[in-house]
Structure formats: C-alpha cells, structure tokens
N, C-alpha and C positions, 0 to 999 in steps of 0.2 A: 427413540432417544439415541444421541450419538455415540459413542463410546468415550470414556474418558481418556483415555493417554496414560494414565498415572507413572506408567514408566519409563515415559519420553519425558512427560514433566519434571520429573523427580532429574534425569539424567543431563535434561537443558537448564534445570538450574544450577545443576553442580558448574556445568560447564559456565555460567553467566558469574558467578561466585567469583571468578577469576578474573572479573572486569567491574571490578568494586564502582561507586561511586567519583573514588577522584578517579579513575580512567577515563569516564562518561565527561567530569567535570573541565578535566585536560584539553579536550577534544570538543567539549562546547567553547574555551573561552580563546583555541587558537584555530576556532574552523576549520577542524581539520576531521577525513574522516575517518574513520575506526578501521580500519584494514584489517589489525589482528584480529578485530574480533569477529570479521566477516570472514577471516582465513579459517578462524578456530570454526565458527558453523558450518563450511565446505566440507573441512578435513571431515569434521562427525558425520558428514551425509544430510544434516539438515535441509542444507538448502536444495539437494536434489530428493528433498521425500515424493514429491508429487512425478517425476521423472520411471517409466516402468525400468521395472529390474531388465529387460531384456537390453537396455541401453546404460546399465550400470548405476540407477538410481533405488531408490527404496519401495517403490511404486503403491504409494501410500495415498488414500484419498483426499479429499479436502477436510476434512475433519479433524486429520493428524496434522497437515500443515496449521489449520487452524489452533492445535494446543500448542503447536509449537511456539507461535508469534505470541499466545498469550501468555505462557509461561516467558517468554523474552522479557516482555514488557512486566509481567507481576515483578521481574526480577529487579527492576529500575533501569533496564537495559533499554535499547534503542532500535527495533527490526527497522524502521525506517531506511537503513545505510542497504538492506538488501532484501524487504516483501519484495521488490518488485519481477525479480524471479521466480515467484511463487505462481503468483499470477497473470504474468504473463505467460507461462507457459502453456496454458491451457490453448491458445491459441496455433501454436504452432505444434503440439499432441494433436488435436481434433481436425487441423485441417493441411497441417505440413506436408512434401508428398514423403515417400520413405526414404528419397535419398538424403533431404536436406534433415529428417531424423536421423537417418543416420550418421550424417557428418558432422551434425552438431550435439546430439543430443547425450552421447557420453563424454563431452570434451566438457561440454555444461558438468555433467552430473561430476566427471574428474577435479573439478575448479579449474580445467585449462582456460576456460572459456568462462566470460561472463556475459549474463544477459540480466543487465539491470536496465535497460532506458529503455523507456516509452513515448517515443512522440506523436504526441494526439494533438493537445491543446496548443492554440496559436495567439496569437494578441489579440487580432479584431474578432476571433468567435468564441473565442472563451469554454463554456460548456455546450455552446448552441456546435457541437462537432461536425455536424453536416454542411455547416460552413466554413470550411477549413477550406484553404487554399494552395495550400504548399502542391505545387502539381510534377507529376512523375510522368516523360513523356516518353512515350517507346520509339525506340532507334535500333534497329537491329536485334541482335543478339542482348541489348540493355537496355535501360531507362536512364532516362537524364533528369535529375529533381531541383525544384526549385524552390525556394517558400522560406519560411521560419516555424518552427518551433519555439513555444515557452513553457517554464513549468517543467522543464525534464530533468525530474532527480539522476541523481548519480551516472550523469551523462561523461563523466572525467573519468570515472573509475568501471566505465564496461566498455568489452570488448563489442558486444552487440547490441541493436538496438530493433526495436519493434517500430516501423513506424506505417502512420497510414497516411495515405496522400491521395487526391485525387488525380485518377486519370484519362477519366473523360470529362469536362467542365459541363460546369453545372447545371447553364441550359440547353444544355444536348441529353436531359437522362431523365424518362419518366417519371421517376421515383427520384424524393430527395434521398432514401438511402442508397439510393445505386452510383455506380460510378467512382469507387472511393476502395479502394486499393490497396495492400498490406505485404510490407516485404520486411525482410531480415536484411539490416546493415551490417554491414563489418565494418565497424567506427574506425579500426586500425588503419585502414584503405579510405576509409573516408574522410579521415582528418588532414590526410596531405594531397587530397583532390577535389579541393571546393567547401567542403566543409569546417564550417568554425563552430567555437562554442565559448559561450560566455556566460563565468558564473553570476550568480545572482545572492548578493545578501540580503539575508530572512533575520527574522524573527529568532527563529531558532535553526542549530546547524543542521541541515537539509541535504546538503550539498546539490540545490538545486540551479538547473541553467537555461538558458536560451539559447538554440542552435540557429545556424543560417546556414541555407545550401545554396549552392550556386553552381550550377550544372556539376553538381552531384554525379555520377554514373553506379550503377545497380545491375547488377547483372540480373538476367531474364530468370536468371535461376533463382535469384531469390525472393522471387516472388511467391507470397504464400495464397494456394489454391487458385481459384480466378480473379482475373480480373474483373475489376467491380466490384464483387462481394467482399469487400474489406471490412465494409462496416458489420456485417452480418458477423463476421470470423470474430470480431472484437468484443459482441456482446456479451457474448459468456463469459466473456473474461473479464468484463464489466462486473459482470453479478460475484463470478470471483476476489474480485480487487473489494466490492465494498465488505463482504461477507470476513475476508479475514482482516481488513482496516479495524471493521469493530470486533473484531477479537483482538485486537492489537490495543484497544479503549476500555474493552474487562480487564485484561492485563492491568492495565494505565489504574483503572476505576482501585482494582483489589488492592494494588501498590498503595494511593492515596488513603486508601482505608484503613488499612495494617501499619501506615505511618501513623495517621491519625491515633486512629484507637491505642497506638501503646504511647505514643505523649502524651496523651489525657488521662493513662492512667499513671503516669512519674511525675508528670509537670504539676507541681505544688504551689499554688498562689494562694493566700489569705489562710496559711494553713490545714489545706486540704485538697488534694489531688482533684485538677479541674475537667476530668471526667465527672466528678461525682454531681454537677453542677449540668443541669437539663439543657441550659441553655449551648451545652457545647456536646451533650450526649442525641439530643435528639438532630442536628443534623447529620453526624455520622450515623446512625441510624437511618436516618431518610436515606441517606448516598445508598446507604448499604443493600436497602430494596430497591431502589432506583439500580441499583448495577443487576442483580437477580434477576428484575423483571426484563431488563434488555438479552442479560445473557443467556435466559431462554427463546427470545427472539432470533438468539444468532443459533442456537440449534435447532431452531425449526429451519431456519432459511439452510441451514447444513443440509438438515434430513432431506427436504427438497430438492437441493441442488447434484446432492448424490444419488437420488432416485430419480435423474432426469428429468425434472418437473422444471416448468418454467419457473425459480422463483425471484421473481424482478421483484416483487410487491414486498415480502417476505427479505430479500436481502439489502433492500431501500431501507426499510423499515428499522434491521438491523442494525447497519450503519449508523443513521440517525439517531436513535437508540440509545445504542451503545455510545457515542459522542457524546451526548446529553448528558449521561451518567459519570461518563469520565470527566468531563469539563464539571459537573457539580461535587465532585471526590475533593477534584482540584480546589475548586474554593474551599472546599470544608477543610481540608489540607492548611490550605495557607490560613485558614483565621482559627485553625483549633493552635499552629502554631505560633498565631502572633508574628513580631517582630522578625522570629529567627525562620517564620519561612518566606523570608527574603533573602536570608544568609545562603547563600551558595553552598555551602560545607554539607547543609542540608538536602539538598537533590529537589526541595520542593521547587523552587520556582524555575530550573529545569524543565520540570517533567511538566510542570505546567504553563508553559510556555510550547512545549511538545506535541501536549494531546489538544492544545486546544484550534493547531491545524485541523485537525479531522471534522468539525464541524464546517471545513470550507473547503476542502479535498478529501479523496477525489471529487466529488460533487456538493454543490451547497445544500443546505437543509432545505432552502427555499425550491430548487430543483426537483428535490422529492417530495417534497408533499403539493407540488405541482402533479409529478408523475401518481401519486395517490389520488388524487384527486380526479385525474381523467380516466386512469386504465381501472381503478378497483371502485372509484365511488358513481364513473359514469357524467361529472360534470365537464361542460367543455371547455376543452383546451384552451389556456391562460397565456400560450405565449406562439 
C-alpha cells in the first residue's frame, strides 16, 4: 500500500485555497495561463518533489508527486499548467549524463528553469510514435532538426523542452523502435533560430501548441544518452505521465463528488432536499465507487512502478480508470446540479470540460485496451 501524504495534502490544499474558483474562472475565460499559481508550486518545492535532494529538490518518489497532483485537482485547481515536469523528469534522472544533471537539474528544482514541453506527437502519426518524422541530423559538434510537433502543452511558458526525433530514418533501422532520439532544448536559443510555435485553441485552457523546426541546431550535448534509444529513454516516463494523469482524475472524480453530495443535500425542490430522492442519490453513489475502485488501480500501478516492475498493464489500466470515473463524477455533477451547472460561477462545467481530456490524452482509451489486449490477454495485435 502506498503511503498517504496526509501532510503534503493538508499543506497543498492550504496552498490551492489561495486560488479560489474566480482565479481558475479568470484564466479559463481570457486563455490565459496561471503563472501565479505555478510560481506559488515552485516556491513550495512542489514541483521539484521528484528531483534528488543532492541537486536541490525534495527527492520524493512517485507516489508523493502523485498526492500532490491529486490533492491539486480535489482542490478545483488545474495541475495541468505544470504535471508536465513531473513526468518528464524521469527521463532525464534515469538516463541524462551527470553533466547535463547537473547544469540543469537544480536551476529546475530553483524555478530558474522550466521544463514543461514535450514533443512527441506530430500531425500525421498521432499516437502511432514510431512514425514520427521530425528528423535531427548530425553536423559536427550539433544536430540540425526538422519536422513539426503538435499537442505540446505549455510550449510558450518553458524554458526547456524534451523532445524525440528521429535520427536515423526509418528504413535504415531494424527495429521500428530504434533510431529515434531524445534531446533537451533550450526553447530560449531556439525560438530565435528556426524555431516557431503556434498556439492552438481547445476546448478548455490548455495552453497547448504546435511547433515547427526549420534547421533547428541542438548541440551534441544535449543529447540524452544514445543515439537511437530515445524511444526506450521515454517509456518510463510514459508509464509515468499516465499513472499521475489518473491521479489528476481522483482528484477531478473527489472534487465532483463533494460538489455533488452537499447540493443534494441544501438544494430543496418540491419541499425536500433532492438528495433525499434515489434518483439523484444513487448516481453519486455509483461515481463514488467508480472513483475507489480506479483509485486503487492507481496505487497498485504506484507500488509497481516504485518497485521497479514493469507496470504498463497496471498504469494503462489506471489511467483509463481513473478518466472513466472522473468523466462519470462530471455528469453526475452537472445533472445533480441542473441548470446552475452550466453557470460558470459554479466551477462545474469548467472542470468538466477539463477532465474530460484525459479520456483522449495522453493516449486514447481505445489505444489501451488495444495494448491490453495484445500484451496481457495474448490476442493479436489490432493495429
């Protein structure tokens, strides 16, 4: 069983306390992104929990980052503006060499530096990664990049970015995962040499975008580990990203619940508080084990993934899970409140407009129960 937090939770919801609903409602309706409140998580150390102490962070496993994002989210807050340092990090702890830890990895943990963007996904391959294009060609002492990224959150407001590219093309490499690449950008250097970026309007504020490189330059150094194994370096950090997403969906799930549950028991129609009425008691109930049984899913796929176990099956699962249950909170939400959760004043159709990304990012439902399908159930491969 994982450890609970209880005094990380207790001290990140003080801290979220300070970013009421009209802050959140402010910054949904002028797309704009929360900076204070990614300042306010810095300053506390939050976002450097996963970072070891020897480079100035908290050196806290997945399990801590994980209360941390869900306490965010129980709060009506938005981790969205900054998981993506959480888990991206993994990648460049496990396989960065020590110099480029150490030149980066307390600037990270100080807020000098940010490492929010990930570019993975491109337009014509979508989830299928291993056909990504963007290519990084070696010139000396650098690479030269070319390609587009899409999909990359908060590509405007970091300093660094993770991104993978191919650099051997791809029928030159035995293996479709070979040949695919992984460096550290410095977006500062690369926004006024070839590189653009262009935001993209969502659904809900994202602040997500699509980059273009055009002979890009990359120094040799920031290349993480070998060349080629980029995509190897990424998958843990894969199993990462989904594992604390659906922690970010318990969060989401508890929130809609604890709205729910105390309108249904104030909100008075026909003379009697319409909690008392099955028809609006028993789906909040349903959400209610629907959130439990996922969020024991997400501490299994924890226990796994910090005992060094493979757990893809396990943090798929989660993921999926945990969306499901938050996406069904959400409706219980908006119909236990009727009318007024339409009303903005209310945070409901915010937050549900919010979580119900996670059933389509990072990866589709449809994608994992493909991947359950082939690796745990044994049938063959659908795509």
């Amino acid at each position: 069983m994982t450890e609970d937090y209880g005094a990380i939770r207790e001290e990140v919801a003080k801290l979220c306390a300070g970013f009421p609903g009209e802050y959140w409602r402010a910054k949904d309706k002028d797309r704009a992104y929360p900076g204070e409140f990614v300042e306010a998580l810095t300053n506390a150390g939050y976002l450097a929990a996963l970072i070891p102490e020897e480079y100035g962070g908290a050196g806290l496993p997945l399990s801590a980052a994980s209360a941390i994002l869900e306490e965010i989210h129980r709060s009506g807050s938005n981790g969205g503006a900054c998981h993506a340092q959480m888990y991206i990090m993994g990648t460049l702890l496990r396989h960065g060499s020590e110099a480029q830890k150490a030149e980066y990895l307390p600037r990270i943990a100080s807020g000098a530096l940010r490492l929010q963007a990930f570019g993975v996904t491109e337009p014509s391959s979508g989830t299928d990664t291993l056909s990504i294009k963007t290519f990084a060609r070696r010139d000396g002492d650098r690479y030269v990049v070319n390609g587009q990224k899409i999909w990359t959150s908060r590509a405007e407001h970091s300093d660094l970015m993770l991104l993978l590219a191919r650099t051997t093309p791809r029928d030159q490499v035995a293996k479709r995962t070979d040949g695919l690449s992984t460096f550290l950008v410095d977006m500062r250097a690369a926004l006024g040499a070839g590189m653009s970026i262009r935001p993209i309007d969502t659904m809900m504020n994202h602040s997500t975008t699509e980059i273009f490189f055009d002979d890009v330059p990359i120094p040799a150094a920031n290349l993480i580990g070998e060349e080629g194994k980029g995509f190897r370096y990424i998958l843990s950090g894969m199993n990462a990203e989904r594992i604390l997403i659906a922690a970010e969906c318990i969060g989401d799930a508890k929130w809609f619940i604890e709205k729910s549950a105390a309108y249904a028991k104030e909100r008075q129609v026909f003379g009697r508080p319409i909690g008392q009425n099955q028809g609006i008691q028993f789906p909040i109930a349903r959400a209610y084990a629907q959130m439990r049984a996922a969020e024991l899913m997400v501490h299994d796929a924890l226990r796994r993934y910090e005992a060094r176990e493979n757990p893809g099956a396990e943090a798929n699962m989660a993921k999926m899970l945990a969306a499901e249950a938050s996406w069904a909170a959400a409706e219980t939400a908006v119909q236990t409140h009727g009318g007024f959760g339409f009303a903005a004043e209310y945070d409901i159709e915010r937050k549900f407009r919010e979580t119900r990304l996670y059933q389509v990012a990072p990866i589709s439902t449809n994608l994992i129960l493909s991947y359950l399908a082939e690796h745990v159930l044994g049938l063959p491969r659908s795509y």
